[in-house]
C-alpha positions in Angstrom: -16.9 -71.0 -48.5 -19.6 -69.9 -51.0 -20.1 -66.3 -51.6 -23.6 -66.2 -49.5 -21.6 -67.7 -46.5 -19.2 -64.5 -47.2 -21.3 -62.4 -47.3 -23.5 -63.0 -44.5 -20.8 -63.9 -42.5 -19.5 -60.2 -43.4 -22.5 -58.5 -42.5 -22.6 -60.3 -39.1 -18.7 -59.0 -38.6 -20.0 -55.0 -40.0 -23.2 -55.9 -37.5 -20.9 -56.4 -34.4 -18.5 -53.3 -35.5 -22.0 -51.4 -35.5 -23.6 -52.1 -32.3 -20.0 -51.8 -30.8 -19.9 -48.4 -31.8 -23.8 -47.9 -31.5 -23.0 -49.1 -27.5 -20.4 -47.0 -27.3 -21.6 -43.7 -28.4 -24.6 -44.3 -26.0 -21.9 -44.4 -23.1 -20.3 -41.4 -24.1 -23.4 -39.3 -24.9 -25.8 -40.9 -22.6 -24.5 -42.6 -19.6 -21.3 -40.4 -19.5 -22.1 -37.5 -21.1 -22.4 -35.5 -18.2 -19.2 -36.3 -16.5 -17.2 -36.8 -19.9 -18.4 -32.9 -20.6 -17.2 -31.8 -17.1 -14.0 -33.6 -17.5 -13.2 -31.9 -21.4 -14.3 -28.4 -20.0 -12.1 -28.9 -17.1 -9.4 -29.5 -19.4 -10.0 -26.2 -21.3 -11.6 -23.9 -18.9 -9.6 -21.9 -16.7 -10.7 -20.3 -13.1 -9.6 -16.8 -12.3 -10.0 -14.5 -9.6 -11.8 -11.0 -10.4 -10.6 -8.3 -7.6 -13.2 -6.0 -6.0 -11.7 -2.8 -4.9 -11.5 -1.8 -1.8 -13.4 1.4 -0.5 -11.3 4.9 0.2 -10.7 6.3 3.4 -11.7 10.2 3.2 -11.0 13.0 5.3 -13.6 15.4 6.2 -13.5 17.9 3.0 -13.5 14.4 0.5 -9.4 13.9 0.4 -8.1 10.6 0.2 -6.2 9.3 2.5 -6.3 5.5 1.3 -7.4 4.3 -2.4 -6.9 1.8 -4.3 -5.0 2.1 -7.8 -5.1 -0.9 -10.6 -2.3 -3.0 -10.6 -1.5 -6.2 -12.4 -0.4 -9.7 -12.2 1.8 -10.9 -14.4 1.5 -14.9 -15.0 2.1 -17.7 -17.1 1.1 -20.8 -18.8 4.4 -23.1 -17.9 3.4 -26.0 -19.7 2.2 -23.9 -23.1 5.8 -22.0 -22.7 7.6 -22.1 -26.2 8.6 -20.6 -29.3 6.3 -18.2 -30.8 6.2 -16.5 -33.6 5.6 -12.8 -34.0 5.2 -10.6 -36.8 7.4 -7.9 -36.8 7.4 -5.1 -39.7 5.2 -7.2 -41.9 7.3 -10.2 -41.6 6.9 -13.2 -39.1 10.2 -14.1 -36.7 10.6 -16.7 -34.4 10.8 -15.9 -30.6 12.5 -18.6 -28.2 12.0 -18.8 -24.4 15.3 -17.3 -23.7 14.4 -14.1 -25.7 11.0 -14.0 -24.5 11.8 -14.1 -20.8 14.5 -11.6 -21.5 12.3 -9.3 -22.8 9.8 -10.2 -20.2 12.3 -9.2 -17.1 13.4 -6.3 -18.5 10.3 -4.4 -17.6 9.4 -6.2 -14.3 13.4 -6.0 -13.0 14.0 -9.7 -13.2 16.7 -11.6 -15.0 16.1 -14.0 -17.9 17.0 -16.5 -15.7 14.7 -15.7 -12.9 11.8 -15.7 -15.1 12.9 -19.4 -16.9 13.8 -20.3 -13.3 10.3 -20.1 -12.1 8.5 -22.0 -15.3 11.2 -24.4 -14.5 10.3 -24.7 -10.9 6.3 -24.8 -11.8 7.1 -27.8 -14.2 9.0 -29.1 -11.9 6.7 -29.6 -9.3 3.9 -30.3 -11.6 4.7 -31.3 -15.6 1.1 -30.3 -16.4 1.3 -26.9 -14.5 -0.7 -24.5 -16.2 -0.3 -20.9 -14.1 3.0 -19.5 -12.0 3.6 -15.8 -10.7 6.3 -14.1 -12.8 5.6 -10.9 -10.3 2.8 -9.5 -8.9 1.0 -6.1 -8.9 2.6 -4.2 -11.7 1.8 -0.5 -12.8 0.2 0.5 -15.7 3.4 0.8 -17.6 4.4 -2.4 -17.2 1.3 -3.7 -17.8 0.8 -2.1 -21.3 4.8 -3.0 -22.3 4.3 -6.3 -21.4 0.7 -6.5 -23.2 2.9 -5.0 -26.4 5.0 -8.3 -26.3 2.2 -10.1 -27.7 3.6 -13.5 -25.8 0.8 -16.3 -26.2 1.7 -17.8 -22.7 2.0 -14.6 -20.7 -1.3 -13.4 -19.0 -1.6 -10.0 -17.0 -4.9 -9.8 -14.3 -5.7 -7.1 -12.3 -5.4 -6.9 -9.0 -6.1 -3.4 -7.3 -3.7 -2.3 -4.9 -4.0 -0.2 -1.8 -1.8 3.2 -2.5 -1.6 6.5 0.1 -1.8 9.6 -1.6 -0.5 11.6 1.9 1.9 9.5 2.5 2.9 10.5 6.0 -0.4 12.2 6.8 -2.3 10.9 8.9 -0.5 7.4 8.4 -0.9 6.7 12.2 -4.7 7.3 11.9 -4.9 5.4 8.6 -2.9 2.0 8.9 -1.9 -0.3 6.3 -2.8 -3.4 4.7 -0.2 -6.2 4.1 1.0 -7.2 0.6 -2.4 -9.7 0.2 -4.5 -6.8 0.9 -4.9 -8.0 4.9 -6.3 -5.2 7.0 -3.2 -4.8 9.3 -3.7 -1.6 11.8 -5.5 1.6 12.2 -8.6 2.8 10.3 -7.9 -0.2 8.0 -8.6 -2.5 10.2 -10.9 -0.7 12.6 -13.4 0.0 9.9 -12.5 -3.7 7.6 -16.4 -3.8 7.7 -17.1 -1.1 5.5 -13.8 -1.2 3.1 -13.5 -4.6 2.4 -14.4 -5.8 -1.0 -15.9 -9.5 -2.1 -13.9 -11.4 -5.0 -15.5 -12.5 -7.8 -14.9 -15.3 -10.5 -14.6 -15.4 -14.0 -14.2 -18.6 -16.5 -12.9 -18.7 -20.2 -11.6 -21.5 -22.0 -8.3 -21.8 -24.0 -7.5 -23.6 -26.7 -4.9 -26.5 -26.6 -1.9 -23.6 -27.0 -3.1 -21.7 -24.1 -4.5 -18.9 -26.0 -8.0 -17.7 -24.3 -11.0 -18.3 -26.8 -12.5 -15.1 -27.3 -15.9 -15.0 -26.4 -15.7 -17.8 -23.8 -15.5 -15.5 -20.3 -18.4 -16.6 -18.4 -18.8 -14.6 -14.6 -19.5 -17.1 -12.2 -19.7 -14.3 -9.4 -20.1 -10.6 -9.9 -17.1 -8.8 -7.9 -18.2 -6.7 -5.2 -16.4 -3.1 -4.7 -16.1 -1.8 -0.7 -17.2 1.5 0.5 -15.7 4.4 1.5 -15.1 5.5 4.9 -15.6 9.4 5.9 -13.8 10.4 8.7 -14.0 14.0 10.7 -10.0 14.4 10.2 -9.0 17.8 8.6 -6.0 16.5 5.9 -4.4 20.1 6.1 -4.7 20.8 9.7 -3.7 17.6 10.5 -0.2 17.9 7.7 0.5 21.1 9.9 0.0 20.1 13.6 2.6 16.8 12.2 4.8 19.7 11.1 4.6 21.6 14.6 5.0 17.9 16.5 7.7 16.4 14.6 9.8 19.7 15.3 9.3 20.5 18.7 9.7 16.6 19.2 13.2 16.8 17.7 14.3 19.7 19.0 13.5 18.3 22.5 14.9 15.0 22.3 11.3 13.6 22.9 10.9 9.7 22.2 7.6 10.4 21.4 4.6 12.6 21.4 1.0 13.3 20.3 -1.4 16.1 20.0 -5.3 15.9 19.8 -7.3 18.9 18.3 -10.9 18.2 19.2 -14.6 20.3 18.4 -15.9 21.2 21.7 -19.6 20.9 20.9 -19.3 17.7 18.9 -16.7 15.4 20.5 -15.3 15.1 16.8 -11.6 14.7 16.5 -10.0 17.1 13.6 -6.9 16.0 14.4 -4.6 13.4 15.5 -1.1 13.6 15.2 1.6 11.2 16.1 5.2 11.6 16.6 7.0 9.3 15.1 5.0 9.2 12.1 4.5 6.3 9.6 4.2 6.7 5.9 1.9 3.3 5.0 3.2 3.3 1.5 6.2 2.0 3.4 5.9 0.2 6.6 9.1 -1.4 6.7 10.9 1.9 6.9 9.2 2.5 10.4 11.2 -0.3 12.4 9.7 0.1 16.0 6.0 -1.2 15.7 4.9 0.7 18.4 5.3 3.4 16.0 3.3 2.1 13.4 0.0 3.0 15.3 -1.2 5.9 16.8 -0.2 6.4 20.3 -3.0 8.9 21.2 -5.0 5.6 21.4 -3.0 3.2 22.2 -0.4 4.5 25.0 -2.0 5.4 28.7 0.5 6.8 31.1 0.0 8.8 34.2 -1.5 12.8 33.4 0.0 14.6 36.0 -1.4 17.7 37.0 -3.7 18.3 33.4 -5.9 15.9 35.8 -6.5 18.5 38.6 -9.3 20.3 36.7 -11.4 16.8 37.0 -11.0 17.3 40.7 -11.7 20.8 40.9 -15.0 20.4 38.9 -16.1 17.5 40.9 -15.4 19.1 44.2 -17.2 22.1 42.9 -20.5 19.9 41.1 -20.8 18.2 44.5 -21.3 21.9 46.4 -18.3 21.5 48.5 -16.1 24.2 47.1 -15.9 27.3 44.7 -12.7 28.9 42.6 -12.6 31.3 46.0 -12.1 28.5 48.4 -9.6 29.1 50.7 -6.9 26.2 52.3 -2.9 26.7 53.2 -1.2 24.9 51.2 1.9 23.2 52.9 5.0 21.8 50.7 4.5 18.3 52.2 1.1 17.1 53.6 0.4 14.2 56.0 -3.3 13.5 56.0 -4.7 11.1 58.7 -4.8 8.3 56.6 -0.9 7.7 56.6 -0.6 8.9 53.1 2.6 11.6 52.5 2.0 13.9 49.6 4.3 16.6 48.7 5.1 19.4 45.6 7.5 19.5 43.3 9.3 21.9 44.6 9.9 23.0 48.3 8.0 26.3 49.8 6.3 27.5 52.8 2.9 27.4 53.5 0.7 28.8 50.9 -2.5 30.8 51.0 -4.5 29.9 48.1 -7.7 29.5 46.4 -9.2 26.5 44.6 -7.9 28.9 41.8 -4.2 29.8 43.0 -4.1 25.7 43.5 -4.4 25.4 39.9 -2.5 28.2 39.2 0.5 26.7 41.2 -0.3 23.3 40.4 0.1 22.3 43.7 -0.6 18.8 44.8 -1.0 19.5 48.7 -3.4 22.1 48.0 -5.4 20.0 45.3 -5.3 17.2 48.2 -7.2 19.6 50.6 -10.1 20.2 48.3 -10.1 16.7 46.8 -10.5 15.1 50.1 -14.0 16.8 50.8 -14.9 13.9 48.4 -14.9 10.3 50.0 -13.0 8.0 47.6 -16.3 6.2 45.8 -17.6 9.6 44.9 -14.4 10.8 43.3 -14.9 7.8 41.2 -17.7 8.2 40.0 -17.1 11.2 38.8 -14.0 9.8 37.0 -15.9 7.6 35.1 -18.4 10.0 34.0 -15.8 11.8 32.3 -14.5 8.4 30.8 -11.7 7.4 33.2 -11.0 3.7 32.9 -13.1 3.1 29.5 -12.1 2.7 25.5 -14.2 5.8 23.7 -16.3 5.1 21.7 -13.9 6.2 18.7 -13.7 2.5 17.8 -9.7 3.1 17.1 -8.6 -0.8 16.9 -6.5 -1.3 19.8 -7.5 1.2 22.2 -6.3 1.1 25.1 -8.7 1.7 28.1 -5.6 3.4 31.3 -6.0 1.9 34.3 -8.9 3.2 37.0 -9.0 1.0 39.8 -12.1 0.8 41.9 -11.9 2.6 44.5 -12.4 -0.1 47.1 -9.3 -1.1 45.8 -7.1 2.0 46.9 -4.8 2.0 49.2 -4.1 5.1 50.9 -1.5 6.8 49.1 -3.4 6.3 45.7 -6.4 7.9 47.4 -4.6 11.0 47.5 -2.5 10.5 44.0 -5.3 10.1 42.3 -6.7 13.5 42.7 -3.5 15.0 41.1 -3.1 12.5 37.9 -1.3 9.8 39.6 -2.4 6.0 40.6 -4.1 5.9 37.5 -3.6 5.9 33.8 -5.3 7.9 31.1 -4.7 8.2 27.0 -4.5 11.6 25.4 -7.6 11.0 23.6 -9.1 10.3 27.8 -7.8 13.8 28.6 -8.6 15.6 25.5 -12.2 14.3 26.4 -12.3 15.8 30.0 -11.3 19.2 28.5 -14.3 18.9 26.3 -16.6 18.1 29.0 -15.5 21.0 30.6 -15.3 23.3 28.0 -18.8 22.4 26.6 -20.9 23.1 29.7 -20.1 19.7 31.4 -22.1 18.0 28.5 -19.2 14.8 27.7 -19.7 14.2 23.9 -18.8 11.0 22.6 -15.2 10.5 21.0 -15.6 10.5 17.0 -13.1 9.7 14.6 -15.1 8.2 11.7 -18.5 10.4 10.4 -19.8 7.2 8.4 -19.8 4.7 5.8 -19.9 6.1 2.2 -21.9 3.0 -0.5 -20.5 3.2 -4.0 -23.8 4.6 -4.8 -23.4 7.6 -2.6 -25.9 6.7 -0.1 -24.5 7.2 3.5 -24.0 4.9 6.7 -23.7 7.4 9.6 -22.1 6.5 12.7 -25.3 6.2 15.2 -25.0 10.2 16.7 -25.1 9.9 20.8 -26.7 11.9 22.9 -24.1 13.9 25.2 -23.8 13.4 29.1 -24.0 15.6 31.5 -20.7 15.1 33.8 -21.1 18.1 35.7 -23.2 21.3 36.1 -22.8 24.0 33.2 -21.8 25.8 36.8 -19.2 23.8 37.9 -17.9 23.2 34.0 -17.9 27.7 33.5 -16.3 28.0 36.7 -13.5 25.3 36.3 -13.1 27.1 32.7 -12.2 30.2 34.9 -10.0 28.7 36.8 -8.2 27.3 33.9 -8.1 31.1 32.7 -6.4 31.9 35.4 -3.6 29.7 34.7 -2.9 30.6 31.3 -3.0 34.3 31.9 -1.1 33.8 35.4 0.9 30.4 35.4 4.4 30.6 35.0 4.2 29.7 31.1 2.3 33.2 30.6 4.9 34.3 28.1 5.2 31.1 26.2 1.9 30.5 25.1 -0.2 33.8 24.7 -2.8 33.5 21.4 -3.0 37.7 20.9 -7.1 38.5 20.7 -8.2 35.3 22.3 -9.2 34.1 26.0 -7.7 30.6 26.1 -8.0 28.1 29.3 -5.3 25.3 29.9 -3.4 23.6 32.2 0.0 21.5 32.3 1.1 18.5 33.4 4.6 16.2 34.5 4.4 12.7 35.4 7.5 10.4 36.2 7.2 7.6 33.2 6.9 4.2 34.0 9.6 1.6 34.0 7.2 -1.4 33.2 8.5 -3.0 36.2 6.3 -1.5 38.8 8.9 1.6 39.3 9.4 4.9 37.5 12.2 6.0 35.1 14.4 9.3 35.1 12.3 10.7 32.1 9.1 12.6 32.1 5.7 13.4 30.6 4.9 16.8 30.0 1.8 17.9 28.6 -0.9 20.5 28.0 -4.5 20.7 27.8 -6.7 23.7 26.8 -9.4 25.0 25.1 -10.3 28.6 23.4 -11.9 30.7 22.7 -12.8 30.5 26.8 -15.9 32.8 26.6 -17.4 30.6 23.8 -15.2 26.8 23.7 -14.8 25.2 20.1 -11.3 23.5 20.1 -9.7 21.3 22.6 -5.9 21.5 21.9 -4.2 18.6 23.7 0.0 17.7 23.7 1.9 15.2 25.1 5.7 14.7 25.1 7.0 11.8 26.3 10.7 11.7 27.7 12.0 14.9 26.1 15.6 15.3 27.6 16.4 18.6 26.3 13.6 20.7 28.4 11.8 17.7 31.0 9.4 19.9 32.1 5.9 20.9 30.6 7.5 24.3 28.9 8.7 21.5 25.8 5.0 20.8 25.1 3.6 24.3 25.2 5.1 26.0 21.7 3.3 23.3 20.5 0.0 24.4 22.2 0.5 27.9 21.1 1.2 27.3 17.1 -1.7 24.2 16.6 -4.3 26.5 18.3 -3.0 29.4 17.1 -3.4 27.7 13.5 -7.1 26.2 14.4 -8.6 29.3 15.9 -7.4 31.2 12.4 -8.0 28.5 10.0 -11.8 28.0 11.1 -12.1 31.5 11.7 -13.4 31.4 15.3 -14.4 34.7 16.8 -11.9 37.0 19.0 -12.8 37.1 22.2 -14.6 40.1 23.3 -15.9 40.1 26.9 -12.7 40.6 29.9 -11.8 37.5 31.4 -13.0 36.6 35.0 -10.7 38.2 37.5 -10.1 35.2 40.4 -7.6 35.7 42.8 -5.1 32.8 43.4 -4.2 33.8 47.2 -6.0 35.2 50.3 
């Protein structure tokens, strides 16, 4: 072949290689370039969570009750884990895996073999795995010893985490979150609206040891911090009326118990205290779930006789009777309707007032006066006062008692329910009808939450209701009386005096429910009041519930007497100055 024919027969070869190439770099960085590009980033660029954190729950005065600290997640790269090199004093030494995840477990509490184990298991599963949890939601400490290790293939992310800096206080109220940062139970949940935070996401890119490119982060979506949540709960009141509770509770045998301190003129709840209590920084400890919330809400049960002053202030609203009312008041009472009512206790006939009724709690007597009101009018006047309904606290799980209509009554429940039985109230329901009275007969609605707090201060308030009028401010001031009466002349005079204040309240003692349609052995004892009586501000309310040591309503009232005691000094309310009314039980 001639050296032309060469030659041209090269550059037809060199031609070919050319266009080859010329065709191929057109499919890579025309037709393909966008889906070649994707593909290489995908291969480099790593997707990772950024955490918003979730809002606070506050008390009142600004004290936290829930935050959220900064904790990590420590990770790795299973695929990029291998010998590295550190320099150490000047000098660079070789690290193997062994060493590394020795060092590693040392500060999270794992063993060398725990942390290979799980790069292992990642691998595994998936030979190009490129992320596995070594542990999650370290502190700060462990975050900045393992940051000192200087391991290429170990990565740390936040990850805030919720944290209660009361512990015990208030945990009933509060609730918990699970370990994902799940709204679980109590305000957490309740109020999920305004705490929860919005993830973000962030991109960088590594290089092909794993090592993140500096530079390369890219926010993909800004992170999104919740808001805080202002409650009206007093921190300190509420540590001390826990304090009062969980010792009385004890020394009684209780299986349970709660206590309700409410403002009179403002339906707001400064505390709520539960018995057991629950610290949310540990959940687990508290094995019984039901003790995990707050029964205040969430457990109805029969009132007993803290229900008579409803009927005595209806009975008096509708014109029919006064505190100086007069009936005889036998130990057992058959009315026409077939229904057999009887006291606790046998006696002979009684003279009394509407007053002495109350003062001797007496259920035949309250009978007489409650049955000047035909069934649907009673009613009615139960659920004015709230009888049968959630409040409007928006507590998650509420529960609403039981208030059947009254077309659905059979004749003994016609009578029961005019002395707290047949039906089924919360402490937070009679804590509530307490404040009606107290406050003129104006109901206020329940409040447990003031608002929602933005991160820029701005405030959400919770929509303020206008009160109700239940009953006349007559009616109301003269069931107030009444209630006077019985803490000056009932026989737990001694027990709960307040020195320099007029204080109105009454007890109660209901049989407890079996859950099968009977009742058990045990008892709840209560007591509901209010002071100063001249001028109401605080509703004290406290419920024990089965106490065997003392089964009768003298186990809930050292209770009554310390927490308002407490209240009426620590917000400095004014000592009663005018005489209380002087109403006479008998005739």
């Amino acid at each position: 072949m001639s050296s032309k024919r060469r030659v041209a027969a090269t550059i037809v070869v060199l031609v070919a290689i050319i266009g080859l190439f010329v065709v191929r770099l057109v499919d890579i960085q025309v037709v393909r370039a966008d889906s070649l590009s994707a593909d290489s980033l995908g291969n480099r660029s790593v997707e990772k969570t950024v955490y918003g954190s979730r809002g606070e729950i506050l008390d009142a005065n600004g004290v936290v009750l829930a935050g959220t600290v900064m904790r990590y997640d420590v990770v790795v790269s299973p695929k990029n884990t291998s010998t590295f090199t550190r320099t150490v004093n000047g000098k660079d030494v070789s690290v193997p895996v062994a060493q590394a995840a020795a060092e590693i477990g040392a500060i999270t509490g794992q063993t060398a073999e725990a942390v290979q184990g799980i790069v292992t298991d990642s691998l595994t599963e998936n030979p190009k795995s490129d992320f596995a949890y070594i542990t999650k939601q370290v502190d700060v400490d462990a975050f900045r010893a393992l940051d000192a290790l200087d391991i290429p293939w170990l990565y740390l992310y936040q990850n805030p985490s919720r944290v209660y800096p009361n512990g015990a206080v208030a945990g009933n109220l509060v609730g918990f979150v699970s370990g994902e940062g799940e709204a679980q139970a109590g305000l957490e949940l309740g109020q999920d609206s305004c705490l929860a935070s919005n993830n973000g996401i962030e991109t960088y890119e590594r290089g092909a040891d794993g090592v993140r490119l500096p530079e390369s982060t890219v926010t993909t979506k800004a992170a999104v911090d919740g808001s805080d949540v202002v409650t009206t709960i007093d921190s300190d009141l509420q540590w001390f009326v826990q304090q009062v509770l969980a010792k009385q509770a004890q020394a009684t045998g209780a299986a349970w118990g709660n206590v309700v301190v409410q403002e009179v003129k403002t339906g707001k709840l400064v505390a709520v205290a539960d018995y057991p209590a629950v610290d949310p920084n540990n959940v687990s400890a508290t094995t019984n779930p039901d003790d995990r919330g707050s029964r205040a809400f969430s457990a109805s049960y029969e009132p007993g006789s803290t229900f008579k002053a409803l009927t005595a202030a209806s009975v008096i609203d509708a014109g029919l009777a006064d505190p100086n009312s007069q009936i005889v008041a036998p130990f057992r009472y058959l009315p026409a309707n077939g229904a057999n009512i009887n006291d606790s206790s046998g006696h002979g006939d009684l003279r009394l007032t509407l007053t002495g009724v109350l003062i001797e709690s007496s259920n035949t007597g309250m009978s007489k006066f409650g049955e000047l009101l035909n069934d649907q009018q009673r009613y009615d006047y139960m659920t004015k006062f709230g009888v049968g309904s959630v409040t409007e606290s928006g507590f998650p799980a509420e529960d609403s008692g039981i208030l059947h209509a009254a077309e659905n009554w059979d004749n003994q429940t016609s009578y029961a329910t005019m002395f707290g039985q047949g039906l089924t109230t919360t402490a937070l329901q009679v804590s509530s009808i307490y404040q009606t009275i107290a406050n003129n007969g104006v109901r206020m609605p329940v409040q447990l939450v003031s608002g929602c707090k933005a991160a820029d201060g701005t405030m959400t308030e919770v929509p303020s209701a206008e009160g109700t009028q239940v009953v006349s401010p007559t009616a109301a001031r003269e069931t107030a009386d009444m209630l006077e009466m019985v803490y000056q002349q009932g026989w737990l005079a001694e027990k709960w005096k307040i020195p320099g204040y007029r204080v109105a309240a009454k007890t109660g003692t209901a049989q407890m429910p079996d859950g099968k349609g009977g009742y058990t052995k045990g008892y709840l004892v209560s007591v509901s009041g209010f002071a100063p009586a001249d001028d109401p501000q605080y509703v004290v309310s406290v419920s024990l519930a089965d106490p065997v040591n003392m089964n009768s309503s003298a186990a809930s009232a050292p209770v009554f007497q310390e927490v308002m005691s407490q209240v009426l000094k620590k917000y400095r309310a004014v000592p009663s100055g005018a005489a209380a009314p002087d109403l006479s039980g008998t005739w």
